[in-house]
C-alpha positions in Angstrom: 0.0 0.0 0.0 2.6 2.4 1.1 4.4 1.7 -2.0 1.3 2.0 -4.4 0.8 5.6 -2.3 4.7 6.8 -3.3 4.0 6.1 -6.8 1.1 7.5 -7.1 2.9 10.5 -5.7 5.7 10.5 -7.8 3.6 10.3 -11.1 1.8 12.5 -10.1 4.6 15.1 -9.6 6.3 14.1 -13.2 2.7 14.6 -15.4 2.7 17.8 -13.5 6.9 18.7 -13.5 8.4 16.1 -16.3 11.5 18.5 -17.1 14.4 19.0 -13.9 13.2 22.1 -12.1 15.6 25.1 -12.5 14.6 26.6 -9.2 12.9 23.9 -6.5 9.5 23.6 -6.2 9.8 24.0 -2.5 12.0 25.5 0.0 12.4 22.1 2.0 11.5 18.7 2.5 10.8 17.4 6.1 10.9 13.9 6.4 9.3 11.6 9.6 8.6 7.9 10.2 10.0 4.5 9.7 12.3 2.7 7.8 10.4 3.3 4.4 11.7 7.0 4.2 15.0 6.5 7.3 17.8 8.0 5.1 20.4 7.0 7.7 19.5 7.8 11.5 19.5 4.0 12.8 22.9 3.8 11.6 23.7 6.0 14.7 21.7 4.1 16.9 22.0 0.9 19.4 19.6 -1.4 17.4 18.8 -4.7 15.1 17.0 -2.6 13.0 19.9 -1.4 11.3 20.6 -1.7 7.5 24.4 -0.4 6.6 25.8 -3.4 4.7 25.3 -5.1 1.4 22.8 -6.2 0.2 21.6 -3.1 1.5 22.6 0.1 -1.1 23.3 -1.6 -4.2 21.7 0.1 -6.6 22.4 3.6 -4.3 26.0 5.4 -5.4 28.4 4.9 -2.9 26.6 1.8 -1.4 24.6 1.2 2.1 23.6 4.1 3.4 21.4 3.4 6.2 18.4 3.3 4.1 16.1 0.1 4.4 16.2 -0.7 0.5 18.8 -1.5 -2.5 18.4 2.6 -3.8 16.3 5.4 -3.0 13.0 5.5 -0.6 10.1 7.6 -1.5 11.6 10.6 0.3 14.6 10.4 -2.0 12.3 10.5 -5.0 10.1 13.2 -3.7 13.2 15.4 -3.0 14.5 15.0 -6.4 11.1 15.4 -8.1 10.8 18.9 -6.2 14.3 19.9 -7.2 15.8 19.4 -3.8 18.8 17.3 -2.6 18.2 14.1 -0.8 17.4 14.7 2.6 20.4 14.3 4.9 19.4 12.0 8.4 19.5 14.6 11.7 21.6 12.2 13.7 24.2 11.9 11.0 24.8 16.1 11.0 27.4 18.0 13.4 25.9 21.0 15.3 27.4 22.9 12.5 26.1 21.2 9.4 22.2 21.6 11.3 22.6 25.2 11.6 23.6 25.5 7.8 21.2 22.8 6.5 18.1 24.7 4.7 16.8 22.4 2.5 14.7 19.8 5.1 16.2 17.1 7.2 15.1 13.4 8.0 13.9 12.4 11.4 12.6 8.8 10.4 13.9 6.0 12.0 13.4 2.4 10.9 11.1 0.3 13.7 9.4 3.2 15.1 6.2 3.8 15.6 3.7 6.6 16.3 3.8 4.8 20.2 7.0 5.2 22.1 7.5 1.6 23.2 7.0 0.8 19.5 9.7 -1.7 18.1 12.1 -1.6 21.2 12.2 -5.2 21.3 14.8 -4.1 18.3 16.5 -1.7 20.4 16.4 1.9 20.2 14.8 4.0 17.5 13.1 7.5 17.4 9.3 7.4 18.3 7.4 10.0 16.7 7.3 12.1 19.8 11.1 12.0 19.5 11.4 13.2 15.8 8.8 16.1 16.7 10.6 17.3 19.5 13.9 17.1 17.3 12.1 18.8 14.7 11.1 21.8 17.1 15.3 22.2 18.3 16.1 22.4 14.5 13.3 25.8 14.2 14.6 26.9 17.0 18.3 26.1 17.7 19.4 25.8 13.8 16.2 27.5 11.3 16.0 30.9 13.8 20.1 31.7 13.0 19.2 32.1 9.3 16.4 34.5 9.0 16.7 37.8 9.9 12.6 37.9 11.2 9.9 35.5 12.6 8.1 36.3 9.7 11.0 35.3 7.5 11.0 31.4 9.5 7.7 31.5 9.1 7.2 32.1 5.6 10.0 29.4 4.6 8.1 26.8 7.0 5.0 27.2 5.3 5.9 26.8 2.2 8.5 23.4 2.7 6.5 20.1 2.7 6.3 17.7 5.3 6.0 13.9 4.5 5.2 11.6 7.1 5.0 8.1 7.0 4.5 6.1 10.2 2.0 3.4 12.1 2.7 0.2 10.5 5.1 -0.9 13.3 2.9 0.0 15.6 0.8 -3.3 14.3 3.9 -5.2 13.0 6.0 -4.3 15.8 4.0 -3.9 18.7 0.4 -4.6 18.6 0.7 -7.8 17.0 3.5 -9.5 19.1 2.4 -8.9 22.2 4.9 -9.3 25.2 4.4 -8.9 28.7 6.4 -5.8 30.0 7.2 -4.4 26.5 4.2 -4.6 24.1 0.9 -4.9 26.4 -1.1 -2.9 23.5 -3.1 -5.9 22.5 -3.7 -6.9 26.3 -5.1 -3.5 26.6 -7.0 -2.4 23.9 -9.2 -4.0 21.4 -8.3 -4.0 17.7 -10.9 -0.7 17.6 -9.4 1.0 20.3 -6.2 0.9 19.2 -6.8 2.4 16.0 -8.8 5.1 17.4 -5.6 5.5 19.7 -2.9 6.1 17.4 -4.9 8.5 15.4 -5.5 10.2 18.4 -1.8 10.5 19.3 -0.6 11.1 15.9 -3.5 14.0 15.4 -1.6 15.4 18.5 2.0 15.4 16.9 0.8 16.7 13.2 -0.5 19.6 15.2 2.6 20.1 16.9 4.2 20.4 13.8 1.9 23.0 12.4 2.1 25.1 15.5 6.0 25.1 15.2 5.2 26.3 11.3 4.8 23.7 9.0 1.8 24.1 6.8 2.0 21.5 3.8 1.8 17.7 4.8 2.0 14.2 2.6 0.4 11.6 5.1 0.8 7.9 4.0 -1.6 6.0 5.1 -0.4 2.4 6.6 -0.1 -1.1 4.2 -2.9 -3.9 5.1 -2.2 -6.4 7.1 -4.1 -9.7 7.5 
């Protein structure tokens, strides 16, 4: 499904823009979720989930990279599509390189979920809440030292998109392995519940991200699973 959704996307974006922008479509790409759009940030992590070796990165130049497929993810496609570089993972920039970066950064992390005790059966990854709250230190630590205004940050966070693509670990990885002490979702909530839980909590972090200035979103829906 997810995969169907990126495509969709990214013919979309060449009927509308088949020639190589001259000028980027959009200030930034922001990029949140799992491992179908991590560009690198598990590689600096303690955690299974981690992908940088071969076969991993064969069809990407310069090999692994830290992203959970043999070349690009959606993200990578998007980026290119709206004229922009690929989207560099937060973990993997010095203080330096996040104050200078202006063109979006990647929070995703491969095995997390929109719940924080999502995937840690695999060790550690960035929860949603996590990626939000990085997300706010980058407008304010990193974004703030480059505009001269509020209005200024505010007018180049409106117009960069947003993509996020997260919940299917919180079924695969979580939900449907229930175990005692680390994954009690399914011993708590009913397959209705839950649902109507992790829209709830990720309602709450999409409008954290608005009230810290973004304005355009992508949001994938999650594959079927059954």
């Amino acid at each position: 499904m997810e995969k169907c959704l990126i495509s969709t996307l990214a013919l979309l974006l060449l009927h509308l823009f088949p020639a190589k922008c001259e000028k980027p479509l959009a200030p930034a790409l922001y990029v949140f979720g799992d491992s179908l759009v991590d560009s690198g940030n598990n590689n600096f992590l303690v955690t299974y989930a981690k992908v940088n070796y071969t076969p991993y990165g064969i069809d990407f130049p310069g090999g692994s990279t830290g992203r959970f497929t043999d070349g690009k993810t959606g993200a990578d496609f998007l980026a290119q599509l709206l004229g922009l570089p690929m989207v560099p993972p937060y973990l993997g920039l010095s203080e330096a390189q996040k104050s200078k970066t202006l063109t979006g950064v990647n929070y995703a992390s491969g095995s997390a979920g929109i719940l924080r005790e999502t995937g840690l059966a695999l060790g550690k990854n960035l929860c949603m809440k996590e990626q939000v709250k990085m997300f706010k230190k980058t407008v304010q630590s990193y974004l703030s030292k480059n505009f001269k205004t509020q209005e200024d940050l505010s007018q180049y966070l409106s117009k960069a998109i947003f993509v996020v693509s997260v919940g299917s670990n919180d079924y695969i990885n979580n939900y449907l392995q229930p175990q005692v002490g680390i994954y009690n979702s399914s011993l708590t909530y009913t397959a209705e519940q839950f649902g109507g839980l992790l829209v709830h909590r990720l309602k709450k972090y999409l409008t954290d991200l608005y009230n810290f200035g973004a304005r355009k979103f992508i949001v994938y829906g999650i594959g079927s699973i059954g």
